[in-house]
C-alpha positions as CSV (number, residue, x, y, z in Angstrom):
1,X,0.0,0.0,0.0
2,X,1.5,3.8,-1.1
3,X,1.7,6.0,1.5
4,X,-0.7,9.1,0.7
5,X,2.1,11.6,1.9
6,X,5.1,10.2,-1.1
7,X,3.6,13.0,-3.4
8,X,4.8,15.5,-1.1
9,X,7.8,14.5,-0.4
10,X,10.9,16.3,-2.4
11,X,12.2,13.8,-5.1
12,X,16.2,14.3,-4.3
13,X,17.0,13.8,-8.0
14,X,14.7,16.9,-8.9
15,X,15.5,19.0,-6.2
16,X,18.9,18.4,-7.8
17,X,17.7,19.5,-11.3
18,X,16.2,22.7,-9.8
19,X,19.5,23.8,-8.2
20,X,21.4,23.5,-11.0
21,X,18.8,25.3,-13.3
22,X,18.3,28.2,-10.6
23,X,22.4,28.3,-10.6
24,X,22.5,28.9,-14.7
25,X,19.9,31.3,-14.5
26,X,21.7,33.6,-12.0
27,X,24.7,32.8,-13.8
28,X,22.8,33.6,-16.7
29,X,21.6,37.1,-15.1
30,X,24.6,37.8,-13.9
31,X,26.6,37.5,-17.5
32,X,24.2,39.7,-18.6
33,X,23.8,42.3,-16.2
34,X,27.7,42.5,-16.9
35,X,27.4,43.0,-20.7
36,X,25.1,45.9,-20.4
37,X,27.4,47.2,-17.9
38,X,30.2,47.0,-19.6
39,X,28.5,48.5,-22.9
40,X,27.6,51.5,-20.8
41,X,31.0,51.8,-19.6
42,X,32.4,51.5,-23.6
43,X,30.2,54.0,-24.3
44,X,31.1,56.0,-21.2
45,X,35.1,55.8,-21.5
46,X,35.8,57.3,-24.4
47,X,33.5,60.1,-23.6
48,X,35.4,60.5,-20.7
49,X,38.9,60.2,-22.2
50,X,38.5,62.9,-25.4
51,X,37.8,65.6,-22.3
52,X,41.5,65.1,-22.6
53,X,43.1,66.9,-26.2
54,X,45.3,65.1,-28.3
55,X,48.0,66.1,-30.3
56,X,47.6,65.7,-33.5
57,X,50.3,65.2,-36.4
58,X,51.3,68.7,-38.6
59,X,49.0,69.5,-40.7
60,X,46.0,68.0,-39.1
61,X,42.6,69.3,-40.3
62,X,40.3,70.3,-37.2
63,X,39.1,67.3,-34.9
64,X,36.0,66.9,-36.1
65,X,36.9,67.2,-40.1
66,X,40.0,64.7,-38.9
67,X,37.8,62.1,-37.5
68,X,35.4,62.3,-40.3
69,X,38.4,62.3,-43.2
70,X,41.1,60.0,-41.4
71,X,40.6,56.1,-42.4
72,X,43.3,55.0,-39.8
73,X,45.5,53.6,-42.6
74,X,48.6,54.3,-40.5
75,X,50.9,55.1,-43.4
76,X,51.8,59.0,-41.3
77,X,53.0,56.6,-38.3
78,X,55.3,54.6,-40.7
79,X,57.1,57.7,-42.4
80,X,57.7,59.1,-39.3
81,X,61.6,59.0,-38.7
82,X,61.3,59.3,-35.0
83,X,58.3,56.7,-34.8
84,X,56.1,60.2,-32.6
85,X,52.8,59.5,-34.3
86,X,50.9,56.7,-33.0
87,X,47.3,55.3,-33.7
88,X,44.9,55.9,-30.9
89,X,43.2,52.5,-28.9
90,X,39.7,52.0,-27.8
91,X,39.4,54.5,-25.2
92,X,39.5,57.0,-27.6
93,X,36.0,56.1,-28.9
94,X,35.2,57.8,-32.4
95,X,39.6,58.4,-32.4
96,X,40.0,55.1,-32.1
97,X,42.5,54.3,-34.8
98,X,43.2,58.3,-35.3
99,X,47.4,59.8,-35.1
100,X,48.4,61.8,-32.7
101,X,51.5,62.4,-30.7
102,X,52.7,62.2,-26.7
103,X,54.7,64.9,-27.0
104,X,56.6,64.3,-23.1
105,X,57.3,60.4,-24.8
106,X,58.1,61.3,-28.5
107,X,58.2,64.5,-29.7
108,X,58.2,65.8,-33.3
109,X,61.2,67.0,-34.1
110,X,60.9,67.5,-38.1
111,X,63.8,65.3,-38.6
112,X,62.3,64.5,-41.9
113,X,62.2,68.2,-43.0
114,X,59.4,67.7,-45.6
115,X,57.0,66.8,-42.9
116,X,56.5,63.1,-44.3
117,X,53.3,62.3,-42.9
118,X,51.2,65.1,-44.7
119,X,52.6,63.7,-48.1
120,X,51.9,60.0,-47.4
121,X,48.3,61.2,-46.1
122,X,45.8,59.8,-48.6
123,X,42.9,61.5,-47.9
124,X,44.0,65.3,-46.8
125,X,43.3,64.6,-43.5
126,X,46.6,65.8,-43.1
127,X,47.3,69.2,-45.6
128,X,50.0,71.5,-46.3
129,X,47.0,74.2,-46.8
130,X,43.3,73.1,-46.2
131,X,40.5,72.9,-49.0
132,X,38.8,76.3,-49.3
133,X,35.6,75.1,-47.8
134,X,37.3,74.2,-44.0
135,X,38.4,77.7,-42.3
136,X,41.2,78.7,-40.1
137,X,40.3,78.8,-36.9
138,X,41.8,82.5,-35.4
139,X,45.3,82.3,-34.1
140,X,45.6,78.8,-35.5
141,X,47.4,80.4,-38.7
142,X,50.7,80.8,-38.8
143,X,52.3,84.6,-39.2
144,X,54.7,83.0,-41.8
145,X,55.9,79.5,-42.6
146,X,58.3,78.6,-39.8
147,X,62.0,78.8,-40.3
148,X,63.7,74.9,-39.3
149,X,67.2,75.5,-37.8
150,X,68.1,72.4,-39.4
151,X,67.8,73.7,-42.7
152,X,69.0,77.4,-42.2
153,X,71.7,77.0,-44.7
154,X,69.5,75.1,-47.5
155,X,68.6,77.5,-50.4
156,X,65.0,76.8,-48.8
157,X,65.4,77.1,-45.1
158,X,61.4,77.2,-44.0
159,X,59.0,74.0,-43.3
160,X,55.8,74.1,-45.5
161,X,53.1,74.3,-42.7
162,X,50.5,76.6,-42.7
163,X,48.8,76.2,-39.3
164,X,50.0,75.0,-35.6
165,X,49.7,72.0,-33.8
166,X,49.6,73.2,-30.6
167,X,51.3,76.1,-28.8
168,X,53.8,75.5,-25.7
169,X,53.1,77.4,-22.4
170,X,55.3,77.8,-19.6
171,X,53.2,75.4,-16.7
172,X,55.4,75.4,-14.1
173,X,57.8,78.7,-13.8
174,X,58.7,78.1,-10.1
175,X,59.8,74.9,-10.7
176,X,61.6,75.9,-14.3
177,X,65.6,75.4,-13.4
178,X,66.3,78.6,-15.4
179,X,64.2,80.6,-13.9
180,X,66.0,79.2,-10.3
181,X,69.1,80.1,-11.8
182,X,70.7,76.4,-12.2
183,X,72.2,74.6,-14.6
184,X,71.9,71.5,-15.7
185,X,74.3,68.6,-16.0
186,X,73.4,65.0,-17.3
187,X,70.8,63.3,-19.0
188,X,68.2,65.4,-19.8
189,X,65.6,62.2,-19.1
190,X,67.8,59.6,-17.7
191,X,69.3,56.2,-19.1
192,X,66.1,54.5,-20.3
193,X,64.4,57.3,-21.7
194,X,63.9,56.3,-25.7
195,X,63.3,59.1,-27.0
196,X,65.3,60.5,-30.1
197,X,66.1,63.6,-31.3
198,X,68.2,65.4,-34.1
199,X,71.4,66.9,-32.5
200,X,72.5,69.0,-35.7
201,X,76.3,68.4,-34.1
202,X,75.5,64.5,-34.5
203,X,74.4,63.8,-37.8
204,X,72.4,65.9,-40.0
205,X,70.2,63.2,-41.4
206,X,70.3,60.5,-38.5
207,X,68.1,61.4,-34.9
208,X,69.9,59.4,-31.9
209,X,68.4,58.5,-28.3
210,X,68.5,61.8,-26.4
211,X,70.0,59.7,-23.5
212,X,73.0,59.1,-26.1
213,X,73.8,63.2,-26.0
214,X,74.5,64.1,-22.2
215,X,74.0,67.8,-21.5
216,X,76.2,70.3,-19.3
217,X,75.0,74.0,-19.2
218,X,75.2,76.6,-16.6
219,X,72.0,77.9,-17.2
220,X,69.3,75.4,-18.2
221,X,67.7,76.3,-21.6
222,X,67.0,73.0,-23.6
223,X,63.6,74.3,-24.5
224,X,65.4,76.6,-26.3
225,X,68.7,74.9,-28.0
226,X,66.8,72.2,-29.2
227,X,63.8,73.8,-30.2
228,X,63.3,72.8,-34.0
229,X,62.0,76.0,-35.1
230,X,63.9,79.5,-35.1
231,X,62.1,82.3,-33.0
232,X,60.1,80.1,-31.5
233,X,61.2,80.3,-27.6
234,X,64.1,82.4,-26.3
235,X,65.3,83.2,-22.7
236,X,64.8,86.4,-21.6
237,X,66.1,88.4,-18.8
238,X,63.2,89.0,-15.7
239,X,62.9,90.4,-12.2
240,X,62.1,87.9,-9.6
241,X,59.5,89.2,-6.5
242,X,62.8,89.0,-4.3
243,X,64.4,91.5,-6.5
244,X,66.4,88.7,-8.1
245,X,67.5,88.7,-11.7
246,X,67.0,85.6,-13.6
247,X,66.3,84.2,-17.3
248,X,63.0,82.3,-18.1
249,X,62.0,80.8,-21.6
250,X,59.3,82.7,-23.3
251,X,57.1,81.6,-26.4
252,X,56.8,83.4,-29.3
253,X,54.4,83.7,-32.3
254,X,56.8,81.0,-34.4
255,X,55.8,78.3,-32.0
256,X,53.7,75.6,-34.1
257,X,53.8,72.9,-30.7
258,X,55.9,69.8,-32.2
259,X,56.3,69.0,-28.3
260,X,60.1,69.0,-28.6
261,X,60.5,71.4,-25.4
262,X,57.9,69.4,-23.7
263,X,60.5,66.4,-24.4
264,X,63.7,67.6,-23.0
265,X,62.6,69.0,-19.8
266,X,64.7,67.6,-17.0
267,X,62.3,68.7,-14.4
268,X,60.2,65.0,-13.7
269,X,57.2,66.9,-14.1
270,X,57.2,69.5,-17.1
271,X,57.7,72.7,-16.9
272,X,57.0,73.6,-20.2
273,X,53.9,71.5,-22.0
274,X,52.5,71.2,-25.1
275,X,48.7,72.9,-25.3
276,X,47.4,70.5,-28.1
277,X,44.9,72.2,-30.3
278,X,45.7,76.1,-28.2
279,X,46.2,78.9,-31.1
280,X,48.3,82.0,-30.6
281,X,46.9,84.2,-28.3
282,X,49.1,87.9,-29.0
């Protein structure tokens, strides 16, 4: 005889069933409660990170023409002689794929003196002059086309580049060596550092590591020696609050913001930077 009360007595092997199935389902809920988190957060990232300007290869057209026009081909990064463009990652959302240079890693230094990139652009995303129908933003033209120093004694001595990349600004004056009267003795970013630059007294067509050229000056000014571009930072004589004479670099008009001061500061932190995008302000 059955006992009435079997029916309501758990069967072990579907109890078993039922854990399992309520385990895949919050598994389940879980995996997917992830995805559209993390899609919120892809979408969210590289919202966050363009806050942050880029700098952008010479020539670049403005950031929104650039993203429309650039098809990430990469052929600017593989003229460059000093490998400073590079091809933005996910983060950057829409400039995912897009050039641009980290000026404090790898400067531009115009070792290649035709500016390279612009002629292996395909699309004119990067331009010696833009298209008639894209203005110039105010203070992004350049006065005149910018003297190289490197080429001072070719029959042509001035770089074909119409409009800045950027324009350097003095970030940090109390902290600028110059301006605290010191020299500076050494390598200007240490033994590891792989950057390279071209050191006219080198080799004219070759850029070394910069921690390859060891520097000893009385008066710090590598902003200014090794700025590519003539007129484009100077030191100049000022008064200090403590009556004090001293000599602190200065940006002129000339300045199209390659990065290369940015580069060589010995300071650990910068004291000269790079404002990517920042037209001349007289």
């Amino acid at each position: 005889m059955t006992d009435p009360s079997a029916e309501d007595k758990p069967n072990p092997v579907a109890k078993k069933r039922l854990t399992r199935q309520d385990r895949r389902r919050l598994l389940r809920t879980a995996l997917l409660a992830g995805g559209v988190l993390g899609a919120a957060l892809s979408g969210y990232l590289p919202l966050a990170y363009a806050q942050k300007k880029r700098l952008r290869p010479p020539g670049s057209l403005d950031e929104k023409d650039l993203l429309g026009s650039c098809i990430k081909c990469g052929q600017c990064v593989q003229v460059c002689p000093v490998q400073a463009i590079k091809l933005a990652d996910l983060v950057d959302g829409f400039g995912v794929g897009v050039p641009y240079i980290d000026a404090r890693q790898q400067a531009c230094d115009f070792s290649c003196d035709a500016v390279q990139c612009i002629l292996a652009c395909p699309t004119g995303s990067l331009a010696y002059e833009k298209p008639g129908f894209l203005p110039v933003r105010p203070g992004a033209k350049l006065a005149a086309k910018p003297t190289l120093k490197a080429k001072e004694k070719d029959p042509e001595p001035t770089l074909n580049l119409k409009e800045r990349m950027g324009v350097a600004r003095l970030s940090r004056p109390e902290a600028c060596l110059a301006t605290q009267g010191k020299g500076f003795k050494g390598q200007t970013r240490g033994a590891d550092f792989k950057g390279r630059l071209r050191y006219m007294d080198v080799d004219r067509w070759k850029p070394i590591l910069v921690s390859q050229h060891p520097y000893d000056v009385k008066e710090c000014n590598l902003c200014v020696s090794e700025c590519p571009v003539g007129g484009a930072i100077s030191m100049e004589t000022l008064t200090t609050t403590d009556g004090k004479t001293r000599r602190q670099p200065v940006v002129h008009e000339p300045c199209v913001g390659c990065g290369v001061c940015e580069m060589v500061c010995p300071t650990e932190q910068p004291c000269i930077v790079i404002e990517a995008r920042e037209v001349w302000k007289a």
